[in-house]
C-alpha positions in Angstrom: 87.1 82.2 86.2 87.5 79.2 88.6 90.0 78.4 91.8 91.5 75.9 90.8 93.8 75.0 93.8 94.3 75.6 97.6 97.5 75.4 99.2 98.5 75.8 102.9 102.2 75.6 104.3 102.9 75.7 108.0 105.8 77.8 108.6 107.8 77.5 111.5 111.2 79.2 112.6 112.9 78.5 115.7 114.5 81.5 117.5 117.7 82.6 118.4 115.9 83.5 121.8 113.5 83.0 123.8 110.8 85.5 125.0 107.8 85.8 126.9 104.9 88.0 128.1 102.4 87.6 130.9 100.6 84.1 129.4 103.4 82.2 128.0 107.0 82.0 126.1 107.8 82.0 122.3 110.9 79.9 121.0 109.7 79.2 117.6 107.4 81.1 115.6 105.1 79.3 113.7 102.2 80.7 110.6 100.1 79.5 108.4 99.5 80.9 105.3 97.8 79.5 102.2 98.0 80.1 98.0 95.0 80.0 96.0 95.1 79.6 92.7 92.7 79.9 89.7 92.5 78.6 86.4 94.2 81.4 85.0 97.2 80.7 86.6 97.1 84.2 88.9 97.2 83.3 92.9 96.2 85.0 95.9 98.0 84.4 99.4 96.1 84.9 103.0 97.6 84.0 106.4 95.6 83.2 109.4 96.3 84.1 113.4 96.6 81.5 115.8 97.4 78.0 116.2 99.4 77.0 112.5 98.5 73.2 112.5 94.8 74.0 113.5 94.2 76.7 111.2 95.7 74.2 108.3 93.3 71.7 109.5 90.3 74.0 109.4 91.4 75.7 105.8 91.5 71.9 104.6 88.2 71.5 105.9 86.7 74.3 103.7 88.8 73.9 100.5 85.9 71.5 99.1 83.7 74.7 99.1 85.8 76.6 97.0 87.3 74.3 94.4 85.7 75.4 91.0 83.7 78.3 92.1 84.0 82.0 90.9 86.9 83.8 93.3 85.4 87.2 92.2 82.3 86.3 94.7 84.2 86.1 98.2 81.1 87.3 99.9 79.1 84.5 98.6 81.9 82.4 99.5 82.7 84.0 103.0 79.1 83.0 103.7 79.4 79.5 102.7 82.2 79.0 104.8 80.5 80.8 108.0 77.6 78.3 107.3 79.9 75.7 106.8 81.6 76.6 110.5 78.4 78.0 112.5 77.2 74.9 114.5 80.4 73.9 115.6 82.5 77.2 115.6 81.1 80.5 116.1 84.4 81.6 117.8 87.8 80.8 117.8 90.5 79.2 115.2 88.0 78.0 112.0 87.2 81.7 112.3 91.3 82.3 111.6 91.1 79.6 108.9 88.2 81.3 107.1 90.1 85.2 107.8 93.1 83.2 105.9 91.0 82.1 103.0 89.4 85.4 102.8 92.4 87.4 103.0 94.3 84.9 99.6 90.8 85.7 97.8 91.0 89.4 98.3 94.4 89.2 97.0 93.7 87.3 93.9 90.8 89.6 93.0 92.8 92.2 93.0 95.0 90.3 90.6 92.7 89.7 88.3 91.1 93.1 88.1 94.7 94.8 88.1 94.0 96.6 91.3 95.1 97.2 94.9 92.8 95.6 97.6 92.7 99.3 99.3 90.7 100.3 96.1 88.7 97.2 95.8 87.0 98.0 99.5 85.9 101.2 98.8 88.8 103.8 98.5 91.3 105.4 99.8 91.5 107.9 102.7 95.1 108.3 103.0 98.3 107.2 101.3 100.1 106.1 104.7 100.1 105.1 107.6 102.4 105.5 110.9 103.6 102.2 112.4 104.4 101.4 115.9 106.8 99.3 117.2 105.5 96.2 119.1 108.4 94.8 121.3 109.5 95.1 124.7 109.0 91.7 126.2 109.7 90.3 129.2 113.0 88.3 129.8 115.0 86.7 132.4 117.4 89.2 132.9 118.1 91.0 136.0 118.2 94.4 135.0 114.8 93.7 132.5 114.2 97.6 132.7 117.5 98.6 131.6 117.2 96.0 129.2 113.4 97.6 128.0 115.1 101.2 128.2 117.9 100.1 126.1 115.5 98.3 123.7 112.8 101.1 123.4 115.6 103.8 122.6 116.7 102.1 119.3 113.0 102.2 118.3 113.5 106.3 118.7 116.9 106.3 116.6 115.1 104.0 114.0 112.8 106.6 113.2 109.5 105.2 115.3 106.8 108.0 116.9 105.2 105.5 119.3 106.3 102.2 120.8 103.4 99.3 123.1 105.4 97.6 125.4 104.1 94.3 127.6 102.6 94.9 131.3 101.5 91.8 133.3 104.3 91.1 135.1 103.6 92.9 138.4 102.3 95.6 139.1 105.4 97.2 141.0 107.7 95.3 138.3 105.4 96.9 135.5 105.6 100.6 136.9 109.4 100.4 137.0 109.7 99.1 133.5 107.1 102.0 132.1 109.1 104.8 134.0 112.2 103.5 132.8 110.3 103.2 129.2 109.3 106.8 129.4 112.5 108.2 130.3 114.4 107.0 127.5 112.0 107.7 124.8 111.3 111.2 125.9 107.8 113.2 126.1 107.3 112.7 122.3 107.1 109.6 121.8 103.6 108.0 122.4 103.7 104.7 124.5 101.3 102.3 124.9 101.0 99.1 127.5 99.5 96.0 126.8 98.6 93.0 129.8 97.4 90.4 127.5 94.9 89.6 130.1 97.0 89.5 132.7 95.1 91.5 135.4 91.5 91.5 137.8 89.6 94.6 137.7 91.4 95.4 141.0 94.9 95.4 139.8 94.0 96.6 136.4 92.9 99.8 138.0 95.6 99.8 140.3 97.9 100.0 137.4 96.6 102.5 135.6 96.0 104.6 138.3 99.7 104.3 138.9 101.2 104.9 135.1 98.5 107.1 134.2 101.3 110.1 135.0 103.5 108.5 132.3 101.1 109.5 129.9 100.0 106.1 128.5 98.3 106.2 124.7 96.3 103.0 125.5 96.3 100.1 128.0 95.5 97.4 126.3 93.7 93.7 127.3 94.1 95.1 130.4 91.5 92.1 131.7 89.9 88.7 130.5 88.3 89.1 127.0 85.5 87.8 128.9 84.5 90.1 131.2 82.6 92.4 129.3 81.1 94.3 132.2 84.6 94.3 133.9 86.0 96.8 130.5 83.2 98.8 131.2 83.9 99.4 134.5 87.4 100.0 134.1 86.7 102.7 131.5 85.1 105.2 134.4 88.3 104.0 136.4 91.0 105.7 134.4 91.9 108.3 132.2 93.7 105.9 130.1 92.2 105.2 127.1 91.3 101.2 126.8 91.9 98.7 123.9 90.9 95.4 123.1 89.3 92.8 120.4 92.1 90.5 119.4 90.3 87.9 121.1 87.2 88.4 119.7 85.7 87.1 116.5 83.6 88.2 113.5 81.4 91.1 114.2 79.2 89.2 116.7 81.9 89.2 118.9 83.0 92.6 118.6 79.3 94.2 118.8 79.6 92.4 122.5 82.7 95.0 122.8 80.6 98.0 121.4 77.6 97.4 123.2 78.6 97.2 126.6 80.7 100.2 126.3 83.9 98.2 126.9 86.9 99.9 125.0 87.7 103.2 123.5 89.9 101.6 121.0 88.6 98.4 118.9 91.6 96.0 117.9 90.6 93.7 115.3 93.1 91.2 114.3 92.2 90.6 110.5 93.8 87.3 110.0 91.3 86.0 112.2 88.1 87.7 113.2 87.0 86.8 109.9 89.0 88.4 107.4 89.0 91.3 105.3 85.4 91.2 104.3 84.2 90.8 108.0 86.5 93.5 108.8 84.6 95.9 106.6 81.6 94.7 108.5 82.8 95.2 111.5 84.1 98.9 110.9 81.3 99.8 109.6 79.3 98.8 113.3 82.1 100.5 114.5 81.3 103.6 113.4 77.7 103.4 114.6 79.2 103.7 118.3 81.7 106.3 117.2 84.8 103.8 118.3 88.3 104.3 117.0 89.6 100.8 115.3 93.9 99.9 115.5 94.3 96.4 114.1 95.8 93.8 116.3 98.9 92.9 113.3 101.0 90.0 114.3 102.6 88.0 111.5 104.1 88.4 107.9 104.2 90.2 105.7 100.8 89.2 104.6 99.0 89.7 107.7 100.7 94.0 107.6 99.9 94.9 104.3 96.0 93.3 104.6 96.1 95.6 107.5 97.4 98.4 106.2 94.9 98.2 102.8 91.9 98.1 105.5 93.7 101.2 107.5 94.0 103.0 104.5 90.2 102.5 103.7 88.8 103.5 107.1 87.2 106.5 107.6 88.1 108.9 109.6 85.1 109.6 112.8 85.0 112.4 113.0 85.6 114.1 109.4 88.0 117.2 109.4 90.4 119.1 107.4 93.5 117.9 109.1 92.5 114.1 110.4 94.9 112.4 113.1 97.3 110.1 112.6 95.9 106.1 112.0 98.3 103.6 113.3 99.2 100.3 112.5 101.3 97.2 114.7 104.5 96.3 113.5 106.0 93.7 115.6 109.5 94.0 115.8 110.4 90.8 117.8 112.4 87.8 116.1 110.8 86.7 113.2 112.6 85.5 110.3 109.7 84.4 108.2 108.1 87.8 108.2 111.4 89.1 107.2 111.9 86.9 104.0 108.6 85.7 102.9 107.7 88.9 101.1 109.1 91.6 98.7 109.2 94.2 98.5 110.7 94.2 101.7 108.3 97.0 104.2 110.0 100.2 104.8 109.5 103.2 107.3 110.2 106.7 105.8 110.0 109.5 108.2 107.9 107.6 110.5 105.3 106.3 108.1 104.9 103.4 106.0 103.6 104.1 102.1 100.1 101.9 101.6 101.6 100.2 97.9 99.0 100.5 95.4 100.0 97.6 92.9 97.1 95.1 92.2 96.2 92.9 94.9 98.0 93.3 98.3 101.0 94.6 96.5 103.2 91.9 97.5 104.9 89.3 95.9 105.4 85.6 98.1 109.4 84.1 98.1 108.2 80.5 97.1 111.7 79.7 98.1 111.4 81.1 101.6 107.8 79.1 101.5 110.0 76.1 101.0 112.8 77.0 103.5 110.4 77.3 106.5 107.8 75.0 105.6 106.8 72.1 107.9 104.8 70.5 105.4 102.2 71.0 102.3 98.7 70.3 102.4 96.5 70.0 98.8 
């Protein structure tokens, strides 16, 4: 069993309109994802987080490690490629471009084995998992919580059990928006705010001291990813609990989030802190400091259901009869790749989301929709 070809296809899709949170604004939304196949004709898709064009580059830059070697051994090949990448980038996108690689290869194995990824790590420990809905960005608008009220309330009627909303605009701004927030959605409904680094210490505090009534599930990024010190001290600051790690890469990165005490809840984005077999890695240190792990999930289709096999495998710390709830992102802003690329399509039944347990990531890639939205091919 050799791979026998790499792939990768920038995706872009402009959008119908614009949004924006506390760094920047989105008009188009663009992916990269990549197809590897082996000389069986079977293929394995991954996607990668970050910048589309740079991630291609950096997936081209590895391919020559791959070509003609055994896709069964991605651990042996996820090494390679770290080597590969270390002098030059121990952080950052060629850590996206290897999570993407990764991701295809756990696909394909699963494949060729006739199993679902979720089995292939280990296991099991739940058939589901409860989305929430990411959404509630800023806008122009004059009324913008009205507009955030009006928004989070169709997440109730469509069946969701907690909704993150964006913070970072102000602070008074931000307090009106979460009480308008929590009004709609009622006392049930869990909410969560996330900054995207948009605060100091100061005002980070300031703000949770101020929505803390509101009865916030997380505040997340509340301050720069590199202030590692800063989390910590924020943590004895608030009763909120505090989540982080999408900016953070491999599990070097995220044992600086461990050690220094910095969040209650660790946020690995799969699709590019080094995929799923660094994942693993990384929930396993995890566990060592007794930390919670949500995935950061911001993509296609792809970038979900590796999530949700890695949910479904985590363990729950600690053990008991009757375990809580494990959540998974689901970004509901515009995004009509995410909404084509795959089938079947992803479906929320009584607040939850089934794990599929067809072989590979039990998903099938619209080579059409590949087509549609594609910028360009890379070989």
């Amino acid at each position: 069993m050799k791979i026998s070809k790499i792939e990768t296809f920038v995706l872009s899709d402009q959008l119908n309109e614009s949004f924006f949170f506390s760094q920047w604004s989105y008009s188009e939304r663009q992916i990269c994802i990549v197809k590897i196949t082996a000389n069986n004709g079977l293929c394995g898709w991954g996607e990668g987080y970050g910048p589309a064009t740079i991630i291609e580059a950096g997936i081209k830059h590895l391919v020559p490690l791959l070509i003609d070697r055994n896709p069964l051994e991605q651990e042996t090949l996820w090494f390679d490629m770290y080597r590969k990448t270390l002098d030059f980038a121990r952080r950052g996108v060629l850590a996206a471009s290897i999570s993407a690689l990764d991701i295809a290869l756990w696909d394909l194995k699963g494949k060729i084995l006739g199993q679902s990824v979720s089995v292939l790590l280990g296991g099991r420990h739940r058939e589901r998992v409860m989305p929430y809905a990411t959404g509630l960005y800023f806008s122009d608008s004059h009324q913008l919580a009205e507009d955030l009220a009006k928004e989070a309330s169709t997440y109730v009627k469509q069946g969701f059990k907690a909704i993150k909303m964006k913070v970072g605009f102000s602070i008074a701004a931000d307090l009106e928006n979460v009480k308008a927030v929590r009004a709609v959605i009622g006392k049930e409904c869990k909410l969560m705010v996330d900054s995207n680094h948009a605060y100091s210490l100061r005002e980070a505090a300031e703000l949770a001291r101020l929505i803390e009534p509101y009865d916030i599930s997380w505040f997340e990024e509340p301050i720069s990813p590199e202030f590692y010190d800063q989390y910590r001290q924020l943590r004895s600051k608030t009763s909120i609990p505090i989540a982080g790690g999408e900016c953070e890469y491999l599990r070097y990165g995220h044992h600086q989030l461990l050690k220094n005490d910095c969040v209650d809840i660790l946020q690995i984005d799969i699709c590019s802190a080094g995929g799923l077999t660094e994942a693993k890695r990384i929930a396993a240190l995890a566990s060592t400091y007794g930390t919670e792990i949500i995935p950061h999930t911001w993509g296609t289709g792809i970038a979900f259901h590796a999530a949700m096999h890695f949910i479904t495998n985590l363990e729950p710390i600690p053990g008991r009869l009757y375990p809580p709830e494990f959540y998974i992102e689901y970004d509901r802003t515009e995004n009509g790749i995410r909404e084509a690329l795959t089938h079947p399509s992803i479906k929320m039944e009584d607040g939850y989301i089934k794990v599929p347990r067809t072989p590979g990531l039990g998903i099938q890639v619209d080579e059409d929709v590949v087509r549609h939205f594609s910028l360009r091919q890379t070989i």
